[in-house]
C-alpha positions in Angstrom: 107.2 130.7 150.1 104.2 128.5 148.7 103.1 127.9 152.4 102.2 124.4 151.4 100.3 124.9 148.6 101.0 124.2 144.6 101.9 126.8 142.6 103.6 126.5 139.2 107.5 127.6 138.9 106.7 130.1 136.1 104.4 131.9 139.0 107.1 131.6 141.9 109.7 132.9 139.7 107.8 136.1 138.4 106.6 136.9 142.2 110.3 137.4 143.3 111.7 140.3 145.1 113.8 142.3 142.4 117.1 141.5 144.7 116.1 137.8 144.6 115.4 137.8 140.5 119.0 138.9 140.5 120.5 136.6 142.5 118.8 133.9 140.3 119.7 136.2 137.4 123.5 135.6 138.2 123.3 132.1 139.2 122.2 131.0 135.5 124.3 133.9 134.0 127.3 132.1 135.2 126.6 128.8 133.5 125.4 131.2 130.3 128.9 133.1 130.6 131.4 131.8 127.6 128.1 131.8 125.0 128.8 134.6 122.4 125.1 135.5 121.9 123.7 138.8 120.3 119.9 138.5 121.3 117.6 136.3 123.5 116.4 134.3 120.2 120.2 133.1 119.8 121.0 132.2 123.4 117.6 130.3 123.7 118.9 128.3 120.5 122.0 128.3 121.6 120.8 126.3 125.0 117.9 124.5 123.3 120.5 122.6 120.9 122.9 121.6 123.2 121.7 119.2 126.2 124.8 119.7 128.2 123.5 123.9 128.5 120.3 122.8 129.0 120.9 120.5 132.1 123.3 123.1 133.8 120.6 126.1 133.0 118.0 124.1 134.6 120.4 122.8 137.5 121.1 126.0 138.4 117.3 127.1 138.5 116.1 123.5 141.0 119.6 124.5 143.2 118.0 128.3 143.7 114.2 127.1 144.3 115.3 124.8 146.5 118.1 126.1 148.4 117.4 130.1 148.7 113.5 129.5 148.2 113.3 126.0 150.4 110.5 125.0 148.0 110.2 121.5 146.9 110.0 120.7 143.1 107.6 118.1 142.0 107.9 117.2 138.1 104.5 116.7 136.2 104.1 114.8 132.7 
């Protein structure tokens, strides 16, 4: 999709075809699926305080970049 050259994930992931967006959409949704939640500000604070959400929410996101997109993930600090 990147053709070889950088592009931040943010980027990749708001360039998706709508069919793709929900593909990923359901991916994560399933890990997300027992939170009771009533608005986007809970459920970030519900994943952001609990490290065991956060690392299946963000395995879930490198699985679909790298398996349905065939990008590769580099990590920057």
């Amino acid at each position: 999709m990147t053709s070889g050259q950088f592009r931040p994930l943010p980027q990749i992931l708001m360039e998706l075809p709508v069919d793709q967006k929900q593909k990923l959409y359901d991916d994560v949704a399933r890990v997300l699926d027992s939170l009771d939640w009533m608005d986007a500000a809970q459920l970030i604070a519900l994943v952001m305080g609990n490290a065991t959400l956060q690392q299946q929410v963000t395995c879930a996101l490198l699985n679909y970049v790298t398996q349905e997109l065939r990008a590769e993930v580099r990590y920057h600090d």
